[in-house]
N, C-alpha and C positions, 0 to 999 in steps of 0.2 A: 751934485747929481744924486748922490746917494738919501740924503737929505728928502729932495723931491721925488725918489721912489716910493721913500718908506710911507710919506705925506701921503700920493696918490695911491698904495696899498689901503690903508686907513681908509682914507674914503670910499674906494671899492666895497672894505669889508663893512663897514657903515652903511652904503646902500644897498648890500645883498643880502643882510639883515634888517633893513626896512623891509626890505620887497618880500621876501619870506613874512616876515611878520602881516601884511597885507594879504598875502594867501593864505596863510596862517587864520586872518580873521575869517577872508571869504568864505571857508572850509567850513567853519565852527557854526557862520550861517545858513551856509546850504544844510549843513545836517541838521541844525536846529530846525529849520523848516522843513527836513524832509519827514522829520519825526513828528510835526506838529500834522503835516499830509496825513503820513500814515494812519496816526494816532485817528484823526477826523472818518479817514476813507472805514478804518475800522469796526465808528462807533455807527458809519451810516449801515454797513452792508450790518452789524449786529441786529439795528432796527430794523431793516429791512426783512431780516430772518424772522425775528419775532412779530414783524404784523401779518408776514404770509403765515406763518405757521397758527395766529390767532385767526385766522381765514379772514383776514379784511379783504374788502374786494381791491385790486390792484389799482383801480384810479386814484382810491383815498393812499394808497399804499406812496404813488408817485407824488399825490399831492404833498404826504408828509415829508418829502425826502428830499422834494423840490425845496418847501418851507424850510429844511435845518440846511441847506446848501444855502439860499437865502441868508438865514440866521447869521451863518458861518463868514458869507463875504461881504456882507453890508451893514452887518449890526454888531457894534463893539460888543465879541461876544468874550462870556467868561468859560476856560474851557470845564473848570469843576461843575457848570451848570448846562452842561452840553444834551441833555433830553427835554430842554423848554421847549414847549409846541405854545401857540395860541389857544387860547380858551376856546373859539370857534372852532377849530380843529380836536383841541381836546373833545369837546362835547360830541363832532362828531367820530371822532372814533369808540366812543363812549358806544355811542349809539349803535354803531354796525357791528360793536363787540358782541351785543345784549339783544340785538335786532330779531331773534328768534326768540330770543325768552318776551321778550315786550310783544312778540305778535300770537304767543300762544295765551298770553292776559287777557281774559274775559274783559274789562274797561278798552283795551283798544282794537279787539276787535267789534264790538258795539258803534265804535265812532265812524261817522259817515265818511 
């Protein structure tokens, strides 16, 4: 008897250090991810600050922010490269930056 106590102690302690070890990892991945969320939620509301304060108008603002939410959950992203926009997007924020100095240029106010 004493025999098959000690046995079934053993295995007891055997699987109650599995089972820790298992929530042990779960743990290590919920933070992992919660730090990758945060990290994300971060660099969006950061962008966000800086297009309203560059005065873009707010449609382009959601567009970009739609585009890096995009970026973020469908395109194997790298997070060290986390301010890629598209070139069509670049160019038009380009634009709505600069959209009062291009409209006080003698050549485009000239054009029909």
């Amino acid at each position: 008897n004493s025999v098959e106590r000690f046995s079934c102690a053993i295995y007891m302690m055997v699987g109650q250090m599995l089972v820790a070890k298992i929530f042990a990892e779960l743990t290590w991945l919920t933070s992992l991810r919660n730090i990758s969320t945060s990290q994300r939620l971060s660099e969006r509301k950061h962008t966000q600050n800086n297009l309203i304060q560059a005065a873009i108008h707010p449609d382009l603002v959601q567009r970009v922010l739609c585009y890096q939410d995009f970026h973020d959950h469908f395109i194997q992203h790298d997070f060290e490269q986390s301010g890629n926009l598209s070139a069509a997007l670049l160019e038009e924020l380009r634009l709505a930056r600069y959209h009062e100095l291009l409209i006080r240029a003698r050549y485009f106010r000239q054009q029909p």
